[in-house]
DRENDO-612705 format. One record per atom (N, C-alpha, C): residue number from 1; atom name; z, x, y. Coordinates in Angstrom, 2 decimals, padded with zeros to 5 digits, always signed. Atoms other than C-alpha are relative to their C-alpha. Layout:
BEGIN
R   nr  atom       pz       px       py
R  NUM    CA        Z        X        Y
...
// end
This chain:
BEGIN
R   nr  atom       pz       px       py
R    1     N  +000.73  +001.25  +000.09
R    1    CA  +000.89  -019.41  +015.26
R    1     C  +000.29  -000.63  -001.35
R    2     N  -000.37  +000.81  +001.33
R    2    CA  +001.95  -021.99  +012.42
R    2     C  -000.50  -001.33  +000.43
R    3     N  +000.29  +001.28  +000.20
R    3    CA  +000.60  -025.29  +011.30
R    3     C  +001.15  -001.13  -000.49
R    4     N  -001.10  +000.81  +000.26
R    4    CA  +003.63  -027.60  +011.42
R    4     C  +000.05  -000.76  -000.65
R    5     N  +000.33  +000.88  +001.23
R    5    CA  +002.40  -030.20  +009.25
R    5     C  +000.16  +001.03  -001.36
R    6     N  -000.14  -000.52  +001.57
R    6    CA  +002.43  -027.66  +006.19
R    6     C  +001.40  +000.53  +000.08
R    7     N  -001.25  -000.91  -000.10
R    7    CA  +005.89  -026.09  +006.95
R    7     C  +000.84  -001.11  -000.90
R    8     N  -000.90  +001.36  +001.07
R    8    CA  +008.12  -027.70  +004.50
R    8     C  +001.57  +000.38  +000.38
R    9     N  -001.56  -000.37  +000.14
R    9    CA  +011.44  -025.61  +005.28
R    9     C  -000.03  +001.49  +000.74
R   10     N  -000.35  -001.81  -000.57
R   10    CA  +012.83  -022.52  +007.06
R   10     C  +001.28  +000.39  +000.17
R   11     N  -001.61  -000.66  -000.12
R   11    CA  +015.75  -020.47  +007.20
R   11     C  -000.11  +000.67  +001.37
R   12     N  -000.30  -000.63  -000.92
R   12    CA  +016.97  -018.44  +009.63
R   12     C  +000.95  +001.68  -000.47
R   13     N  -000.47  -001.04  +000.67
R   13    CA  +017.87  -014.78  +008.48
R   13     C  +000.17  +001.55  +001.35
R   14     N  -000.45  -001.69  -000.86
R   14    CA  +019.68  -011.61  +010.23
R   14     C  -000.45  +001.36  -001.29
R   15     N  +000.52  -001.45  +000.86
R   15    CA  +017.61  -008.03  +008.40
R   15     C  +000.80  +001.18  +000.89
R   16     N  -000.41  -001.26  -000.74
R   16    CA  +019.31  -005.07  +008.90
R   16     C  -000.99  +001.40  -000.74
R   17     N  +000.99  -000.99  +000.71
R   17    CA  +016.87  -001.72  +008.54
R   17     C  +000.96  +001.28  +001.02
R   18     N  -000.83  -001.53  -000.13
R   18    CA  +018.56  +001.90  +008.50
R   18     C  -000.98  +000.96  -000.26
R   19     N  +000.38  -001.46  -000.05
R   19    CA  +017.90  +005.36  +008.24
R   19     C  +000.73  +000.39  -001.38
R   20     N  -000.35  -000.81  +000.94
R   20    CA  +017.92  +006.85  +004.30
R   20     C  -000.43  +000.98  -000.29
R   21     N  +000.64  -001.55  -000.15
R   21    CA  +018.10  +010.13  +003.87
R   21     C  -000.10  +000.00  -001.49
R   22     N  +000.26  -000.45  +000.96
R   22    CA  +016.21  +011.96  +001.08
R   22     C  -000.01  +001.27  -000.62
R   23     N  +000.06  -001.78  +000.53
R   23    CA  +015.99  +015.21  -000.90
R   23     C  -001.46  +000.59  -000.37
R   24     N  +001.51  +000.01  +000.10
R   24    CA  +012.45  +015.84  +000.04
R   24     C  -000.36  +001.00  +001.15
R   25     N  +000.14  -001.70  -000.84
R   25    CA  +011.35  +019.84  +002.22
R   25     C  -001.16  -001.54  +000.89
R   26     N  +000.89  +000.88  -000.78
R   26    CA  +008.35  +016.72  +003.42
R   26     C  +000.70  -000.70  +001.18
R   27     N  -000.03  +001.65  -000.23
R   27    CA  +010.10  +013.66  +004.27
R   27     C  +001.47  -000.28  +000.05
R   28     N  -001.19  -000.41  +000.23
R   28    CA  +014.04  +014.44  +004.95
R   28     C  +000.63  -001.53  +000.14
R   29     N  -000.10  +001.67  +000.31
R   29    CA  +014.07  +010.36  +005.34
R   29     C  -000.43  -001.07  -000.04
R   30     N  +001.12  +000.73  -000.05
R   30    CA  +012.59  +007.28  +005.27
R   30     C  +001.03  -001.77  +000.71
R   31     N  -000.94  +001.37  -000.66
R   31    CA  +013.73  +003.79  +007.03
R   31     C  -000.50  -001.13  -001.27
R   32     N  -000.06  +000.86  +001.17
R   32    CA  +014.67  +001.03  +004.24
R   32     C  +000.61  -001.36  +000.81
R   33     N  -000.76  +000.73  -000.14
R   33    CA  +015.46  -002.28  +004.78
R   33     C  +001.26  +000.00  -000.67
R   34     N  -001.27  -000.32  +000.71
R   34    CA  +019.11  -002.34  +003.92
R   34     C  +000.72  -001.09  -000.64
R   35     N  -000.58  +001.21  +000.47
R   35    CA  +020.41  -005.79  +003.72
R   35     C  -000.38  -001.20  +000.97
R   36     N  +000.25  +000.92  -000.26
R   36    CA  +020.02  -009.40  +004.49
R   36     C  +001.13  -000.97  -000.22
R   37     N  -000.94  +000.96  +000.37
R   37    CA  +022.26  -012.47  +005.14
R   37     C  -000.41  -001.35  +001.26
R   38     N  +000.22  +001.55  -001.14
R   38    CA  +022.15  -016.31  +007.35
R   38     C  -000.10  +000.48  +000.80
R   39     N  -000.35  +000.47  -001.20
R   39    CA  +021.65  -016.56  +010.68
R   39     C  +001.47  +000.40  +000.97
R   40     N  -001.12  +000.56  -000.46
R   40    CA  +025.03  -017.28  +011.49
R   40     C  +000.94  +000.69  -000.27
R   41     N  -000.88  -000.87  +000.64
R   41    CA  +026.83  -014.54  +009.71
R   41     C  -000.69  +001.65  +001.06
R   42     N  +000.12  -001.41  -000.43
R   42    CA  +027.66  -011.33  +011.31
R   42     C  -000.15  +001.13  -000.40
R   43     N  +000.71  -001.24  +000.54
R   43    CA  +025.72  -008.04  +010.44
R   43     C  +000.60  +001.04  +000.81
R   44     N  -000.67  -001.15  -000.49
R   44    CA  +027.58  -004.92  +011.06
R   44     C  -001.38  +001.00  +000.01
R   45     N  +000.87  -000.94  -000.25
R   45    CA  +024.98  -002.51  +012.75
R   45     C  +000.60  +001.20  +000.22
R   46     N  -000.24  -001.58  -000.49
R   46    CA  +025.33  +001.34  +012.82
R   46     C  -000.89  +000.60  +001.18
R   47     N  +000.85  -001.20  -001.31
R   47    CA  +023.96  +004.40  +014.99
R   47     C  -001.51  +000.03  -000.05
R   48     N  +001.36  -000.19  +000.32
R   48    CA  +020.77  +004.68  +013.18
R   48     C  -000.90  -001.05  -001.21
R   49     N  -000.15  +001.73  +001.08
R   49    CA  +020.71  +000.70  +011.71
R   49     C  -000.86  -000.91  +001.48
R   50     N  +001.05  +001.13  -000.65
R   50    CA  +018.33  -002.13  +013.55
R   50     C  +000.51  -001.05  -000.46
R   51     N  -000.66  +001.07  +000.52
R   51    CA  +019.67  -005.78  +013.18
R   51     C  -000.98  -000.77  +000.34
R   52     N  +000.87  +001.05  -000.57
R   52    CA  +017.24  -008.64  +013.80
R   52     C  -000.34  -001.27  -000.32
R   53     N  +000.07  +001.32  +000.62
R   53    CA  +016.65  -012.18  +013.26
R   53     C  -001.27  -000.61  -000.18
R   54     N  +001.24  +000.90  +000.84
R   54    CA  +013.77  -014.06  +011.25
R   54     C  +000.10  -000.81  +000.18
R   55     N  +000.77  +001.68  +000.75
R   55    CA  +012.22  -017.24  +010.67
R   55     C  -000.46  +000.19  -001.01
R   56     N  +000.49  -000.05  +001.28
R   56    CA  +011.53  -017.67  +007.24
R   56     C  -000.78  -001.27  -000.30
R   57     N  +000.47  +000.91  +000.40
R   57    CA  +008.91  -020.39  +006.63
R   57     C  -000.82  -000.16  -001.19
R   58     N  +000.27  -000.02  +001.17
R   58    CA  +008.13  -022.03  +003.84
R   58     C  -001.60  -000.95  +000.03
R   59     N  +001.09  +000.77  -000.29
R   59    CA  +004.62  -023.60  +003.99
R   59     C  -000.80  -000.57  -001.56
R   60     N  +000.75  +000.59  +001.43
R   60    CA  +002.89  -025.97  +001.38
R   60     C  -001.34  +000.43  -000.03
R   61     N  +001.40  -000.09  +001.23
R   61    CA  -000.48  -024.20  +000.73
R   61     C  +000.50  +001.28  -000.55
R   62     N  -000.62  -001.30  +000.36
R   62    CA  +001.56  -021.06  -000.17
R   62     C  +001.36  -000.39  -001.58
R   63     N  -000.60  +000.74  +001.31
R   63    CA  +003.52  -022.98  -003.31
R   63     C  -000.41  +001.11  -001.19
R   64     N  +000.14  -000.90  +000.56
R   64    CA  +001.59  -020.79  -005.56
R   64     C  +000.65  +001.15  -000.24
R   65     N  -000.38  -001.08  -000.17
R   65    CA  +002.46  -018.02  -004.35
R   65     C  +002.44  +000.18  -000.11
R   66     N  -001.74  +000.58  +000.21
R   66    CA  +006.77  -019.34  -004.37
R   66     C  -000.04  +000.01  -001.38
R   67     N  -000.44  +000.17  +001.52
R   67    CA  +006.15  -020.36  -007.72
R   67     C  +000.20  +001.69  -000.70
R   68     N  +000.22  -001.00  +000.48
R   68    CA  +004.86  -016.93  -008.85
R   68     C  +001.31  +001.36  +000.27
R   69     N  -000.81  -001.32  -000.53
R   69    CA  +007.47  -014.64  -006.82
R   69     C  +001.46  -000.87  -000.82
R   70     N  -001.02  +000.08  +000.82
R   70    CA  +010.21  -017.12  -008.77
R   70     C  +000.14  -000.22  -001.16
R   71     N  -000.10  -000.09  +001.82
R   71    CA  +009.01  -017.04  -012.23
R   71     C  -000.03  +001.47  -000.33
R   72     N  -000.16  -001.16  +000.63
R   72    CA  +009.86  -013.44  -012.13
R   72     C  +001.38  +000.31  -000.58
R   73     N  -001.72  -000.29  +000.58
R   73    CA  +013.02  -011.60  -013.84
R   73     C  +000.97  +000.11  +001.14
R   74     N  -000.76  -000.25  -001.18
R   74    CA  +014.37  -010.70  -010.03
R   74     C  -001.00  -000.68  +000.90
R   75     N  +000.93  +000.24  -001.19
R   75    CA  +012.51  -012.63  -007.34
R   75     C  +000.59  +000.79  +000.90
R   76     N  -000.38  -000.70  -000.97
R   76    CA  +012.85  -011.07  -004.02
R   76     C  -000.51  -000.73  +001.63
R   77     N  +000.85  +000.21  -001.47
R   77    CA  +011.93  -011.76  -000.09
R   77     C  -000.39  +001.84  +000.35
R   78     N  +000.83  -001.06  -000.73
R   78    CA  +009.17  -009.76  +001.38
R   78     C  +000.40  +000.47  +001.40
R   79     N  +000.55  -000.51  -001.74
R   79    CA  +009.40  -007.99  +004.62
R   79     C  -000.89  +000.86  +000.68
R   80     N  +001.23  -001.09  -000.46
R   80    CA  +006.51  -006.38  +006.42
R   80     C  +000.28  +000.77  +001.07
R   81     N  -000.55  -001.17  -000.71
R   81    CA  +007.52  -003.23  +008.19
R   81     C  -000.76  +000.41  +000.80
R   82     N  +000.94  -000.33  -001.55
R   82    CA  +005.91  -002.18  +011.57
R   82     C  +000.18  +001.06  +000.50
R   83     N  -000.40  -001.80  -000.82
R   83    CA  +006.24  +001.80  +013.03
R   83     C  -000.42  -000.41  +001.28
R   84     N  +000.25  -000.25  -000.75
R   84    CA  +005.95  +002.17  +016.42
R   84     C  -001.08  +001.06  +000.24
R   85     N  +000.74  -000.75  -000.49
R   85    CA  +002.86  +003.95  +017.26
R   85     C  -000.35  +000.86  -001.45
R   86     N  +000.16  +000.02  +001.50
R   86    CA  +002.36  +004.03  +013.36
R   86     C  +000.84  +001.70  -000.04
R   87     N  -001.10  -000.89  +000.25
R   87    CA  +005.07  +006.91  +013.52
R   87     C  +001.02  +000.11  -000.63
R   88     N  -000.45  +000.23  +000.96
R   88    CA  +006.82  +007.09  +010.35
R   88     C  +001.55  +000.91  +000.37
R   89     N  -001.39  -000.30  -000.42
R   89    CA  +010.10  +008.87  +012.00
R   89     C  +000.34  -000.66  +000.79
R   90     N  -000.49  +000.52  -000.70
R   90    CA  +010.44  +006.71  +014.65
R   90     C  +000.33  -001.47  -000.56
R   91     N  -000.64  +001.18  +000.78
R   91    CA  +012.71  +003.31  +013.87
R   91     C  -001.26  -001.33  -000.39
R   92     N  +000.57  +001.27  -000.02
R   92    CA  +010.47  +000.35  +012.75
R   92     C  +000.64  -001.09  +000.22
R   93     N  -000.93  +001.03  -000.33
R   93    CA  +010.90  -003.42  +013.44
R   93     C  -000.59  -000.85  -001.18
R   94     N  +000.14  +000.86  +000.94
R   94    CA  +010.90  -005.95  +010.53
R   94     C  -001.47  -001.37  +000.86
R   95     N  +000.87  +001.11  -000.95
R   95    CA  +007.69  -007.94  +011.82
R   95     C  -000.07  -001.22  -000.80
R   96     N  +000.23  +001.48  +000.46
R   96    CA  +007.76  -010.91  +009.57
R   96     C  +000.60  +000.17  -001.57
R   97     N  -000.70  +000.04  +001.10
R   97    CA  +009.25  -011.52  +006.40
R   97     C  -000.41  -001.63  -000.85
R   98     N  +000.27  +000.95  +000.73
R   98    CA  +008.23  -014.02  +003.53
R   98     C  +000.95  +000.06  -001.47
R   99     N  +000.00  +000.20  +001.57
R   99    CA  +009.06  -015.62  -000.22
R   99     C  -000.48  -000.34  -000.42
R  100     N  +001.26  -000.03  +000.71
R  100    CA  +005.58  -015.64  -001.43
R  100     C  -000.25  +000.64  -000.18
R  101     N  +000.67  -001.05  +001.00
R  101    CA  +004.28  -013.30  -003.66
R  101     C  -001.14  +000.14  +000.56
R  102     N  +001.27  -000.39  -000.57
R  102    CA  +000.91  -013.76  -002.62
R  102     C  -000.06  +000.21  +001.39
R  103     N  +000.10  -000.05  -001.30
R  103    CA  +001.36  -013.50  +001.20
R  103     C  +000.22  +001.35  +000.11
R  104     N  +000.21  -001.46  -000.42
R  104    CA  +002.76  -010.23  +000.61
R  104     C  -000.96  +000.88  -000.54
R  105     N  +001.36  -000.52  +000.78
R  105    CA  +000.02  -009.43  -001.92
R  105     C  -001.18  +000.51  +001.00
R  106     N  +001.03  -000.24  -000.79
R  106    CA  -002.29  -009.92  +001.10
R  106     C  +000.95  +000.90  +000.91
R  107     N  -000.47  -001.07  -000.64
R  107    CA  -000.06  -007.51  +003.45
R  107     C  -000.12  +001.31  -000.72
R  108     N  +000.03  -001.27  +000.44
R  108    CA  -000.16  -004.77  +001.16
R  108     C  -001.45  +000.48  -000.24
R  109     N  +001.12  -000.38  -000.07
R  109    CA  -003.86  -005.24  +001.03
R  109     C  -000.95  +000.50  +000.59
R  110     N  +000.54  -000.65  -001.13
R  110    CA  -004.21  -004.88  +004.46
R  110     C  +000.78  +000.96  +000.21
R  111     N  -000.44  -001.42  -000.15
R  111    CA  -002.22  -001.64  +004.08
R  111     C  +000.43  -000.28  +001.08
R  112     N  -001.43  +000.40  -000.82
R  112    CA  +001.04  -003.25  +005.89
R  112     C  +001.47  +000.41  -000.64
R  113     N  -001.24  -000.38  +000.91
R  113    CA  +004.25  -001.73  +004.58
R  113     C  +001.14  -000.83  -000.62
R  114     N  -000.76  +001.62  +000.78
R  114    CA  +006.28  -004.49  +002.53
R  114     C  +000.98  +001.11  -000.72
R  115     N  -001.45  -000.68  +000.48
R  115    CA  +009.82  -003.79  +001.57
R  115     C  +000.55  -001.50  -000.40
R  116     N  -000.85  +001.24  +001.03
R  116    CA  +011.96  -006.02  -000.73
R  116     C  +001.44  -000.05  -000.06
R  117     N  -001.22  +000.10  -000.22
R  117    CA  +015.52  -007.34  -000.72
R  117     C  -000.01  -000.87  -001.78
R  118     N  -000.39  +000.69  +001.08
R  118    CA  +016.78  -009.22  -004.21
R  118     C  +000.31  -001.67  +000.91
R  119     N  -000.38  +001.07  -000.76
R  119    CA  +016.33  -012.90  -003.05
R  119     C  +001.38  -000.90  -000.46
R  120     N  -001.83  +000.47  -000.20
R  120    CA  +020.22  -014.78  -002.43
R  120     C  -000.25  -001.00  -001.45
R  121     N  -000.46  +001.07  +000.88
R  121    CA  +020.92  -017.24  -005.44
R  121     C  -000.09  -001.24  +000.97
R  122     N  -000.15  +000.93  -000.42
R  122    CA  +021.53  -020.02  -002.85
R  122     C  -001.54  -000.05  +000.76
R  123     N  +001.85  +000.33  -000.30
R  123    CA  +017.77  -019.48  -001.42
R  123     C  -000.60  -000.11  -001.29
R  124     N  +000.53  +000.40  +000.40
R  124    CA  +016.27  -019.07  -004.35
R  124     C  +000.12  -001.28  -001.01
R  125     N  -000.63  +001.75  +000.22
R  125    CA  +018.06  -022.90  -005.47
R  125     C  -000.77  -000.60  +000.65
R  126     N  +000.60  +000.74  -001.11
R  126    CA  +016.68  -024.23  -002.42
R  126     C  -001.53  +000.11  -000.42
R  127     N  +001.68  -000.11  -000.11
R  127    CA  +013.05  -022.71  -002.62
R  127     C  -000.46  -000.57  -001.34
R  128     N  +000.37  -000.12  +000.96
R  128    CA  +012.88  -023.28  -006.20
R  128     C  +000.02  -002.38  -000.28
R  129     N  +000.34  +000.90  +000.11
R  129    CA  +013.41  -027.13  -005.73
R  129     C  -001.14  -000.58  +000.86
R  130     N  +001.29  +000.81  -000.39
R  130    CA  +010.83  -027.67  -003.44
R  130     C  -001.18  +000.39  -000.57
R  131     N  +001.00  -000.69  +000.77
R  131    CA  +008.49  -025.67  -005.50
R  131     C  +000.03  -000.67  -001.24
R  132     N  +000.37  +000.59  +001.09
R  132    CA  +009.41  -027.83  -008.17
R  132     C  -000.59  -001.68  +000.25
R  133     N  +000.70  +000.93  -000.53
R  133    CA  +008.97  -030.82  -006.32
R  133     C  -001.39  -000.75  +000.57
R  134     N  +001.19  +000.25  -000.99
R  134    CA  +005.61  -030.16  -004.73
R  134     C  -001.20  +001.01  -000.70
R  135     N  +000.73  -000.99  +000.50
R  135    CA  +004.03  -027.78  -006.94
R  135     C  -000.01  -000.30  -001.75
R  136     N  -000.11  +000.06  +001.72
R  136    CA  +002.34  -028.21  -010.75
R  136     C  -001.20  +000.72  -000.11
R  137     N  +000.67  -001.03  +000.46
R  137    CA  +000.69  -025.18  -012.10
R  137     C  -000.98  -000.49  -000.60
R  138     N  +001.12  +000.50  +000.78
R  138    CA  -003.20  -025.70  -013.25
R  138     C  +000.37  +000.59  -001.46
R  139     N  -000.29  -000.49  +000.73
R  139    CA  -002.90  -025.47  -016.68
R  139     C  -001.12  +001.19  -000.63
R  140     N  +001.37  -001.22  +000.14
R  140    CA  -004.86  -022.28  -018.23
R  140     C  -001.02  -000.61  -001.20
R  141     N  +001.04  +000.99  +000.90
R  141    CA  -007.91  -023.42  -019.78
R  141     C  -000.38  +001.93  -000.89
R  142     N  +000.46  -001.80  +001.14
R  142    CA  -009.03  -020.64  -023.04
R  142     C  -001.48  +000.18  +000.39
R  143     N  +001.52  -000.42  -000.20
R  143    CA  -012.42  -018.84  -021.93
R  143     C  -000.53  +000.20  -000.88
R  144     N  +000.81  -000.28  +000.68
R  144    CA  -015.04  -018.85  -024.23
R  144     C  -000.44  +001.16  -000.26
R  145     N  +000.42  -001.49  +000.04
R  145    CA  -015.56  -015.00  -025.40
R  145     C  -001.61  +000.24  +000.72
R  146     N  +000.97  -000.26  +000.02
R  146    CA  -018.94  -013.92  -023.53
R  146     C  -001.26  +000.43  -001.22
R  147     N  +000.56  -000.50  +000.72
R  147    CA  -020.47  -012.99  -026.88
R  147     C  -000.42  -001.30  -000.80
R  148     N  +000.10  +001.29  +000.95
R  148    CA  -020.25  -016.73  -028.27
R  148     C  -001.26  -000.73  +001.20
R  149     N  +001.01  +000.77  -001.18
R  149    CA  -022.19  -017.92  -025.05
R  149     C  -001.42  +000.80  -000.12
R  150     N  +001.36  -000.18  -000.24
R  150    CA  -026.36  -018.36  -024.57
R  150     C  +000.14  +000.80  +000.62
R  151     N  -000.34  -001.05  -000.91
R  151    CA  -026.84  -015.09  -022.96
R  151     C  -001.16  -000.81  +001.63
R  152     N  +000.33  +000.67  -000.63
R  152    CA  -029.05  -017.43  -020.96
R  152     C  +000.88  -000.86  +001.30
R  153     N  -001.04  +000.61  -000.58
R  153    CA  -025.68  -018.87  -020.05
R  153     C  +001.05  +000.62  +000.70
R  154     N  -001.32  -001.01  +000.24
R  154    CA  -023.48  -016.15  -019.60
R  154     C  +000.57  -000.02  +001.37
R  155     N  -000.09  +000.30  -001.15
R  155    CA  -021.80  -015.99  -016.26
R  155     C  +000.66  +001.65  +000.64
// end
């Protein structure tokens, strides 16, 4: 379900998620997203590799959250990871995928498994002009130390 009026932009993305093995007597592997590329470009799948295609939307009350995931040193896109029958050996399917910081903030809150790719140079160009276009950070106002305030006042 999406509100079309706020959608400002979307891609179209092929995720590929594999099988990495670890050096762990527990946990001999774990499924990683592996890589990401367009739509339109062909993803070489293996034996124990998943290929699948996204919608990536970009929605204007989620700006915040764009700005924040690209004023970091590496931004990234989110993907929220799904088990079958919450069975952590059996393959998962990439259920949705974002480039908002806070969207995945709230997936990991609802204890949803979020996995990260290094977001492309040519997306984050794109995302980063409409985020500059449509988005101006409140500026931070300085809080008054609680100790200077009427304790009458205090909040």
């Amino acid at each position: 379900m999406s509100a079309n009026f706020l959608v400002l932009g979307e891609l179209a993305i092929k995720v590929k998620i594999g099988k990495v093995m670890q050096q762990s007597p527990w946990q001999p592997f774990r499924w990683q997203v592996l890589d990401m590329c367009p739509a339109e470009v062909p993803l070489e799948q293996g034996d124990e590799e998943l290929v699948q295609t996204l919608k990536v939307e970009v929605y204007q009350d989620q700006l915040q959250g764009y700005f924040l995931n690209l004023d970091t040193e590496v931004p990234y896109v989110f993907f929220c990871v799904r088990y079958p029958e919450d069975n952590k050996t059996l393959r998962p399917s990439v259920f949705e995928a974002t480039l908002s910081y806070d969207e995945a903030a709230r997936w990991m809150d609802s204890n949803e498994e979020v996995q990260t790719l290094p977001l492309p140079g040519p997306v984050a160009s794109w995302l980063a002009e409409l985020v500059q276009a449509r988005y101006q950070p409140e500026p931070k106002q300085r809080r008054r130390p609680q100790s200077f305030v009427k304790p009458g006042e205090r909040s």
